[in-house]
N, C-alpha and C positions, 0 to 999 in steps of 0.2 A: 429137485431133491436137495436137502440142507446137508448140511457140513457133518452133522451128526448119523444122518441114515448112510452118505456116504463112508464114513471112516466103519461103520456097522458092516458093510457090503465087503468094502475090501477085506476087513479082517476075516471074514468071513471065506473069502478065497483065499485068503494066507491058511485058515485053518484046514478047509478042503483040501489046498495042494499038499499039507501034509495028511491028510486021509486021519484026522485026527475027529471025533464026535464029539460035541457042544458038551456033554457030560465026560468024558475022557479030560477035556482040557481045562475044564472047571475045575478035576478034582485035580490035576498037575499045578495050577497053579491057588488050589485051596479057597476058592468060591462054592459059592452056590450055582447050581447050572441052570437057574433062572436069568444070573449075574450074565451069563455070556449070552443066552439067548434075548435079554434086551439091550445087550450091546451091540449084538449083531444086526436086531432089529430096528435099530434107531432110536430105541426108546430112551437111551442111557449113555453119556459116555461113559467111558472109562477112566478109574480112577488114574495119578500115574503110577503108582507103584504096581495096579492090576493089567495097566499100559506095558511097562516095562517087563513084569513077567510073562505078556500074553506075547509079544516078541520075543521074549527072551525061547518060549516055548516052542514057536513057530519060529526059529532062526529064521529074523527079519529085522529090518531095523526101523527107524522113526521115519527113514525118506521112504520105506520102501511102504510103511502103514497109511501111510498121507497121498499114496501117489493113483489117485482117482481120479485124474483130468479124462481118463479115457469112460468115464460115468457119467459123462453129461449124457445129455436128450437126444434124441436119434437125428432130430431138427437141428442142434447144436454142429453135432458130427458134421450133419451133409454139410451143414454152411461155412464148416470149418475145411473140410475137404474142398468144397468149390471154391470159396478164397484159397489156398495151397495151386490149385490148378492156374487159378485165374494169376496167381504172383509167380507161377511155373509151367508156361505155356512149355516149357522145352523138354519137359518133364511129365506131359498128359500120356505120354505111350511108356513109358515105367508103368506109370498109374495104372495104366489098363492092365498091363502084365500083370500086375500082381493082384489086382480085383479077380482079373482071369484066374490066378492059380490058387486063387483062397478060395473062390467059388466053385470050383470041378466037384 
């Protein structure tokens, strides 16, 4: 996934967590709501001034629009999890506890 459909995705759960619709926040920050739907979808960045009001809308800031490391590839994840284990042997029953508690 490129840097573009990422920053799409996140914004797109900044807009969800505030329960705000693609057309609700077009017309808050005075676009077209095509404008958010191909920013969302990767097709488009954002301008910055459409940047800084789509935060500014979703109270969130520039670290928080950018912070997609956890969108990598599912393959990404595992191997990033098993290097973590493999550099924290003392640490593999944490790990389990909390696989355990997210998974019930």
């Amino acid at each position: 996934m490129n840097k573009k459909e990422l920053l799409g995705k996140r914004l797109r759960e900044l807009r969800k967590r505030k329960n705000i619709s693609q057309e609700k926040l077009a017309e808050l920050i005075n676009v077209d709501p095509t404008t958010i739907s191909n920013i969302e979808n990767g097709k488009n960045y954002p301008s910055l001034l459409n940047l800084e009001n789509l935060l500014d809308v979703l109270n969130s800031s520039f670290v928080e629009a950018f912070d997609f490391e956890h969108k990598k590839s599912r393959e990404d994840l595992l191997l990033i999890i098993i290097e973590k284990l493999k550099n924290n042997p003392d640490k593999i029953e944490d790990f389990y506890k909390i696989v355990v508690a997210l998974t019930k």
